[in-house]
C-alpha positions in Angstrom: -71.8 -241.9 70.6 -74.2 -244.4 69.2 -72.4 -244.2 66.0 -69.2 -244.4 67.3 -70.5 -247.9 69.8 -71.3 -249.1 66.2 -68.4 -248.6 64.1 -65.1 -246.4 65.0 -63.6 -246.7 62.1 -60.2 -244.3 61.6 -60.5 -241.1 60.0 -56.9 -240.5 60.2 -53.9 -242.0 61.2 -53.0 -239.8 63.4 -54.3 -238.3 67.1 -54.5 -234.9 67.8 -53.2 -233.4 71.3 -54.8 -229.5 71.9 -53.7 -227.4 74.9 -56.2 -225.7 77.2 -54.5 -224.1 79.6 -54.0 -225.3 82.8 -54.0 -229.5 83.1 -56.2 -229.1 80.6 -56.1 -231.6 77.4 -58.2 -232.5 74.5 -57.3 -236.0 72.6 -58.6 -236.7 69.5 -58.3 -240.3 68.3 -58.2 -241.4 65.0 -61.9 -242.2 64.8 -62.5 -239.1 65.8 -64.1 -239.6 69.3 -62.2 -236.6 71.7 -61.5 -236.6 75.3 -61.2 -233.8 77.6 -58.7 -234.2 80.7 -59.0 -231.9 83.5 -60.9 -228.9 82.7 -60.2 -225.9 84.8 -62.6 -223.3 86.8 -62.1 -220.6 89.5 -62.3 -221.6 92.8 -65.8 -221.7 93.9 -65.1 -219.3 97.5 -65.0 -216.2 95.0 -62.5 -214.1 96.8 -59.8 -215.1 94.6 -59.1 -216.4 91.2 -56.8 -218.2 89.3 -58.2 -217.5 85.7 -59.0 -214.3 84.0 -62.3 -215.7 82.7 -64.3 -219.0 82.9 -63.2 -222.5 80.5 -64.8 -221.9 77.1 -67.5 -223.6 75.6 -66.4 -227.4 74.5 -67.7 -230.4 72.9 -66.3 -233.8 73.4 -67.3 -237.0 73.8 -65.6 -238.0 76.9 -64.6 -235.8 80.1 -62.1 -237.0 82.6 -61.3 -235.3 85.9 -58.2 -236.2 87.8 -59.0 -235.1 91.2 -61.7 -232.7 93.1 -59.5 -229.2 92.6 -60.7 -226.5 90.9 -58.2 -226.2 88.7 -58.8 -229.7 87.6 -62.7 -230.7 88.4 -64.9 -228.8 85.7 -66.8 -231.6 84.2 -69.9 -229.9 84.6 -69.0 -227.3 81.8 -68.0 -229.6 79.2 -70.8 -230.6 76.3 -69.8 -234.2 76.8 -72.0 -237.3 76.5 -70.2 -239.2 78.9 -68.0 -237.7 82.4 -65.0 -239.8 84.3 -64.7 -238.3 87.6 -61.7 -239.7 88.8 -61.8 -242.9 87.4 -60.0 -246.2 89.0 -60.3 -249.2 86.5 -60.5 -249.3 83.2 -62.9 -247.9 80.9 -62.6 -248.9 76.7 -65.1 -247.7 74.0 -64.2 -247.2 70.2 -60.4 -246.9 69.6 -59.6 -245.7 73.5 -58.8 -247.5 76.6 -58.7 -245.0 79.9 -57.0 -246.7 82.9 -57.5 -244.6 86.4 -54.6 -245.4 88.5 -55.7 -244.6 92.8 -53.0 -243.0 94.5 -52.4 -239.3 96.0 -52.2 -236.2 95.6 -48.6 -233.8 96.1 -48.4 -233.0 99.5 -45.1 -232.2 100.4 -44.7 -228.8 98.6 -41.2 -228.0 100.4 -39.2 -227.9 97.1 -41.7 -225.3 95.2 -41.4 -221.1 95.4 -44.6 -221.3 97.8 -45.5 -224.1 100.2 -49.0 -223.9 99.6 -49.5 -227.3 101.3 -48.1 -226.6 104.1 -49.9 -223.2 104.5 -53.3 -225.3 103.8 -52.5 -227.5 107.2 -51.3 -223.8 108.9 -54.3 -221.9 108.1 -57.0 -224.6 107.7 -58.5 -227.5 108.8 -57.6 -229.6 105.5 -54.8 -232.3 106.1 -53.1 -232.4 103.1 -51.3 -235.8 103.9 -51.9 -239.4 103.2 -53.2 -241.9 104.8 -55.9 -239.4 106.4 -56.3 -237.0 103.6 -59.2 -235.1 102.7 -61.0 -236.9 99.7 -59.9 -233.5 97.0 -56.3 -235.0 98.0 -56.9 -238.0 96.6 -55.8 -238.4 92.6 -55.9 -240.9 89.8 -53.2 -241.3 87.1 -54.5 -241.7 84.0 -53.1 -243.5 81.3 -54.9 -243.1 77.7 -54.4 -246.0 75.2 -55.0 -244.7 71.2 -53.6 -244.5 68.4 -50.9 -247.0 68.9 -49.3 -245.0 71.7 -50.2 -244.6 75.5 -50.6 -240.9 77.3 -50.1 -240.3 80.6 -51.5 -237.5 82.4 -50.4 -237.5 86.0 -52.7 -235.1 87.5 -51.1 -233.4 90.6 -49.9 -236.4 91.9 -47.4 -237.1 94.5 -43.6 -238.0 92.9 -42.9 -240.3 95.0 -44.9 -243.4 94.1 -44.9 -247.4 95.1 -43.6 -249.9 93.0 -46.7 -251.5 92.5 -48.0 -247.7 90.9 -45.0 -248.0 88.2 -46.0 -251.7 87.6 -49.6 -250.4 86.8 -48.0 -247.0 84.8 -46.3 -249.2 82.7 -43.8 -247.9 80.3 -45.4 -244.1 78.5 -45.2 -242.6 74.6 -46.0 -238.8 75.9 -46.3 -238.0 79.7 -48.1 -235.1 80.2 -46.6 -233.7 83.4 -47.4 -230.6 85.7 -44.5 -228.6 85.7 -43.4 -224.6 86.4 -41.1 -222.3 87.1 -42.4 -222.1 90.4 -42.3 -226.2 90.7 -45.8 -226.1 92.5 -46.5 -229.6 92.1 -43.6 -231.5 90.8 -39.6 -230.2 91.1 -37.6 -230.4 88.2 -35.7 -233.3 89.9 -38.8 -234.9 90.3 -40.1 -234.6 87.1 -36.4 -235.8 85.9 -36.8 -239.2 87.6 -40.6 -239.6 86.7 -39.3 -238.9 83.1 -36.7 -241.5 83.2 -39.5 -244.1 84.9 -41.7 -244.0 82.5 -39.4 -244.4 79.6 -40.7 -241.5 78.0 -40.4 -240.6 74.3 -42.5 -236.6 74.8 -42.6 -234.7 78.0 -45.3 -232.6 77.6 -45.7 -229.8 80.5 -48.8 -228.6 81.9 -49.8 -226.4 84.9 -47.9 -223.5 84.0 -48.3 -219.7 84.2 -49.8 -217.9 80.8 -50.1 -214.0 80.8 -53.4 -213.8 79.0 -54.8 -217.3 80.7 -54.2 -217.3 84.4 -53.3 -214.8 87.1 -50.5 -213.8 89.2 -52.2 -215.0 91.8 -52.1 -218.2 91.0 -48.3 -218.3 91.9 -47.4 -220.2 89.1 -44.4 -219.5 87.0 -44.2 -220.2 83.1 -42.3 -223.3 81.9 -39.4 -221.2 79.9 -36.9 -222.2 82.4 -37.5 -225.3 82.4 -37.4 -225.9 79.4 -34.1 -224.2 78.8 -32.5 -226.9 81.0 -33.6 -229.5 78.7 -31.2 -230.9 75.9 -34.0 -232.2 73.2 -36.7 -229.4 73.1 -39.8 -228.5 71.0 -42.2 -225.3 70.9 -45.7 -225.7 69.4 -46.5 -223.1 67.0 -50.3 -223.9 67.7 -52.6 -224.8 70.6 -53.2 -228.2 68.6 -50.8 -230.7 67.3 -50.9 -233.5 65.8 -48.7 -236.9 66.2 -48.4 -240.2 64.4 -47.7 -243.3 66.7 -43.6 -243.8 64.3 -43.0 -240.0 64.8 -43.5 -240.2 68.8 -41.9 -243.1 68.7 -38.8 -242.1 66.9 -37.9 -239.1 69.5 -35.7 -239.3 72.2 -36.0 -237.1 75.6 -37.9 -235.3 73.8 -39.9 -232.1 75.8 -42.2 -230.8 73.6 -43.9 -227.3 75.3 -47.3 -225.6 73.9 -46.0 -222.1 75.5 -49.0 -219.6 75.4 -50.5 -221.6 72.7 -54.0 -222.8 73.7 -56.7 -224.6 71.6 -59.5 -221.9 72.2 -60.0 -217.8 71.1 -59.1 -215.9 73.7 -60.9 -213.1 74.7 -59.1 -209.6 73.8 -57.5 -208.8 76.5 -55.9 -205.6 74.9 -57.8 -202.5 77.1 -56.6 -203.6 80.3 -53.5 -202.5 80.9 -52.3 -204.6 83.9 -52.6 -207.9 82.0 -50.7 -206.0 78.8 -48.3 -205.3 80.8 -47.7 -209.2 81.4 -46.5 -209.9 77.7 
């Protein structure tokens, strides 16, 4: 970090966008300095998971956490030098600028296959909804400035925004947005008019079902059908891609979809016979 506070010059000309699983994103500007966006756990009550095994081992220089949900909070894993927990402001060293947009988490779940928001108010005592919230219902948007473009990553944040939240989005290169087949955070008509908001080029989805990454239990669905209702569509061939600021900028409505590609070795997975059975 010292070196990079002293000179960032660019390596490449290019950033690099790997897929963790989950929300989970690393960006690698073209100095080199990588962040890591919502990293992913189990929840901490231990009677039920989400993943089949904890987030791998990672070194970055910057961690980021959208809100205080398992599936998003794991800062403390991450070999990083310097940790955003939900940032609000703006934060600029090197060749990034992270803005932290305040606003709320999804709470009106009535669209997806399970309202799991509505069963937290039902069978707890977490309120869910704004203005009295608990705090892990609170979320910042991020926006990521490098390379020439600007990144979105919405976090799990409510679709239905104030004008003065657009003003601060601004218009967005690649929106990285949490959408499923199950539509537990965003519907697709949802994510349609956030799309069309933002202005932007690469819809990236996140949040999704993978056999050999997270559990049934989860109730997430994959992102296949989605992705067939789109008209412009992409399929990584790696969990790690990487995008020049013209390319990005040339595409049009594009939705670009790492699938089952993650950035990480898996674990084999091959002896047990229930997860198999999910390819």
């Amino acid at each position: 970090m010292i070196g990079f506070q002293e000179s960032a010059k660019p390596v490449s000309e290019e950033i690099k966008l790997a897929y963790f699983g989950g929300s989970a994103f690393r960006i690698t500007a073209p100095s080199g300095l990588t962040v890591m966006i919502d990293p992913w756990r189990n929840p901490p009550w231990g009677t039920w998971n989400w993943y089949l095994y904890d987030f791998p081992e990672v070194e970055v220089d910057i961690g980021i956490s959208t809100h205080a949900h398992f599936d998003h909070d794991n800062l403390h894993s991450l070999h990083a030098s310097t940790l955003l927990d939900r940032l609000i402001g703006r934060y600029e060293f090197a060749d990034v600028a992270i803005i932290g947009i305040a606003d709320k988490h999804v709470s009106d779940c009535s669209h997806a296959d399970v309202d799991w928001s509505g069963l937290t108010r039902k069978l707890t005592p977490m309120e869910t909804r704004p203005p009295n919230n608990w705090r892990s219902f609170d979320n910042t948007i991020i926006v990521i400035e490098v390379g020439g473009l600007r990144i979105l990553h919405w976090g799990d944040n409510r679709p239905n925004v104030s004008d003065d939240i657009w003003k601060r989005i601004g218009e967005i290169d690649i929106a990285l947005l949490p959408i499923d087949g199950s539509q537990h955070v965003l519907g697709y008509e949802q994510a349609a008019d956030i799309r069309q908001k933002l202005s932007a080029k690469v819809v990236v989805p996140h949040h999704y079902f993978i056999w050999n990454v997270t559990h049934r239990a989860s109730t997430l669905g994959p992102p296949d059908e989605w992705m067939g209702l789109q008209s412009n569509t992409k399929w990584a061939e790696t969990g790690e891609v990487s995008l020049s600021a013209d390319w990005v900028r040339k595409q049009k409505d594009l939705s670009f979809c790492f699938g089952e590609n993650v950035a990480f070795e898996l674990p084999d997975l091959a002896g047990d016979k229930e997860r198999a059975d999910r390819a």
